[in-house]
C-alpha positions in Angstrom: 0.0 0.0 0.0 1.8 3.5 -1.2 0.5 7.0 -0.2 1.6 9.7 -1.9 2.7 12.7 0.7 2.8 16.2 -1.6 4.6 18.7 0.4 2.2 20.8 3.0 0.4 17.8 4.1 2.2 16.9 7.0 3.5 19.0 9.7 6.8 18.9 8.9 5.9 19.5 5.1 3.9 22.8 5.9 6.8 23.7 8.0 9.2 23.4 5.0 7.5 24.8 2.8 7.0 27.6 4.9 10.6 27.8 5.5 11.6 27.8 1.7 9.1 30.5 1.0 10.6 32.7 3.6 13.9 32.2 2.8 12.9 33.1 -0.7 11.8 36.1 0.3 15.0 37.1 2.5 16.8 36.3 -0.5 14.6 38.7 -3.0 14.5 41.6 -0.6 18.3 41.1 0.5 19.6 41.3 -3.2 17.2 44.1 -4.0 18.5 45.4 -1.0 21.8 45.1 -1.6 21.9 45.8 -5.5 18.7 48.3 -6.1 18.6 50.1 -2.5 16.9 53.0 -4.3 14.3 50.8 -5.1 13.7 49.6 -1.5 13.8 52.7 0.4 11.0 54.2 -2.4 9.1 51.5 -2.0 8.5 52.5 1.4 9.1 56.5 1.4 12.3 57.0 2.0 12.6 60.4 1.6 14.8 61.2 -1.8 18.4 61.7 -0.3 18.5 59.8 2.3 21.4 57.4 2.7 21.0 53.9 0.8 24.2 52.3 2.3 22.0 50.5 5.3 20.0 49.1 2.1 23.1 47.3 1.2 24.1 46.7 4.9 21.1 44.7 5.8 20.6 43.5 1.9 24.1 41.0 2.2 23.2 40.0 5.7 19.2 38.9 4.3 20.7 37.2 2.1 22.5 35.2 4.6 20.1 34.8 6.6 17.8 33.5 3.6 20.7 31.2 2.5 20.9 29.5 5.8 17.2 28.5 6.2 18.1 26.6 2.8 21.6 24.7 4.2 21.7 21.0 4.0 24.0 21.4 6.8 20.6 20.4 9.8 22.0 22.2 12.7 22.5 25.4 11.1 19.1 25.0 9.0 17.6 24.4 12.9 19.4 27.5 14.0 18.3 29.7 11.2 14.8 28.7 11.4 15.1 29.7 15.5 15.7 33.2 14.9 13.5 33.8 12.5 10.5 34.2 14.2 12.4 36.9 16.9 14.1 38.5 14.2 10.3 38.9 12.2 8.7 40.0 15.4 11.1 42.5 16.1 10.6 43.5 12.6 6.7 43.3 13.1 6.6 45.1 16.0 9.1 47.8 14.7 6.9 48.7 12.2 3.6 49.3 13.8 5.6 51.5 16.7 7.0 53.7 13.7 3.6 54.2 12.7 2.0 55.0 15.9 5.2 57.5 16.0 4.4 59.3 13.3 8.1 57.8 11.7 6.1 56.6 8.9 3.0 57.1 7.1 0.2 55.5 7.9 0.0 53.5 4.2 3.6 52.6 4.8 3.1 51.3 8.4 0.2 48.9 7.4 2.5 47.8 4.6 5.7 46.8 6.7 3.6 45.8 9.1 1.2 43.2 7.0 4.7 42.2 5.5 6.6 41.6 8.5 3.5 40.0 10.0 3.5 37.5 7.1 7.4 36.7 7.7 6.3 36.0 11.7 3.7 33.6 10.3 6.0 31.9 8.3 8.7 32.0 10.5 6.2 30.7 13.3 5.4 27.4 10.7 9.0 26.7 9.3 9.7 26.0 13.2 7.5 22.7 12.7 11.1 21.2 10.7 12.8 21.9 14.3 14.3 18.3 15.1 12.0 18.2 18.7 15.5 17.3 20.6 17.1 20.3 19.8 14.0 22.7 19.6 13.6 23.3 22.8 
C-alpha cells in the first residue's frame, strides 16, 4: 500500500515549505536590497536623499540569513529557522511602533507591518522542521 505525501500535508511538510518561501523572500529583498537600495527605500518612502548604504548593509546580511534556512547542513538549517521568528517579530513590532510615531506614514506602516507580519507567520510554521530534541 503507497500513499503519496505532496509537500504541505504533514506537519513537517507545511513547516518546509513555509521555510523555503521565507527564505525566498530574505533572498529577493536582501539582493534588492543590496543591488537596487533605491528601489527599496521608495518602496517605502524614503525620503529622496537619504542614505542607501544601510539598504546594502542589511541587503548582504538577508541574504545570509535566507541562505541558511536553505543549508543541508541540519544544525544550522535548525538555527536559522530559531531566529527567524524573533528577528520577524522584532521586525513586526518595529513597524507598527514607527507608525503610531508618526516615523512613517500611515500607508507605509500597514505595509511593513502586514509584510513583517506574514514573515512572523511563516517564520512561526517553518519552526515545525525543528528536530523536537534540539528545539527546545
Amino acid at each position: 500500500m503507497s500513499s503519496s505525501v505532496t509537500p504541505g500535508d504533514t506537519p513537517t511538510g507545511l513547516g518546509d515549505a513555509a521555510r523555503v518561501i521565507l527564505a525566498s523572500i530574505r533572498i529577493v529583498n536582501g539582493t534588492m536590497g543590496l543591488l537596487v537600495p533605491v528601489f527599496q527605500a521608495r518602496r517605502i518612502g524614503t525620503p529622496e536623499g537619504a542614505p542607501l548604504y544601510p539598504w546594502r548593509m542589511f541587503g548582504i546580511r538577508t541574504v545570509f540569513i535566507g541562505a541558511e534556512l536553505l543549508s543541508r547542513d541540519r544544525a544550522q538549517r535548525d538555527r536559522a529557522v530559531r531566529l527567524a521568528l524573533t528577528i520577524h517579530a522584532s521586525d513586526t513590532i518595529s513597524a507598527a511602533v514607527g507608525g503610531l510615531r508618526g516615523e512613517t506614514t500611515k500607508r507605509t506602516s500597514l505595509m511593513l507591518t502586514a509584510i513583517s507580519g506574514t514573515n512572523t507567520v511563516l517564520a512561526l510554521l517553518a519552526r515545525r522542521t525543528l528536530n523536537e530534541s534540539g528545539s527546545r
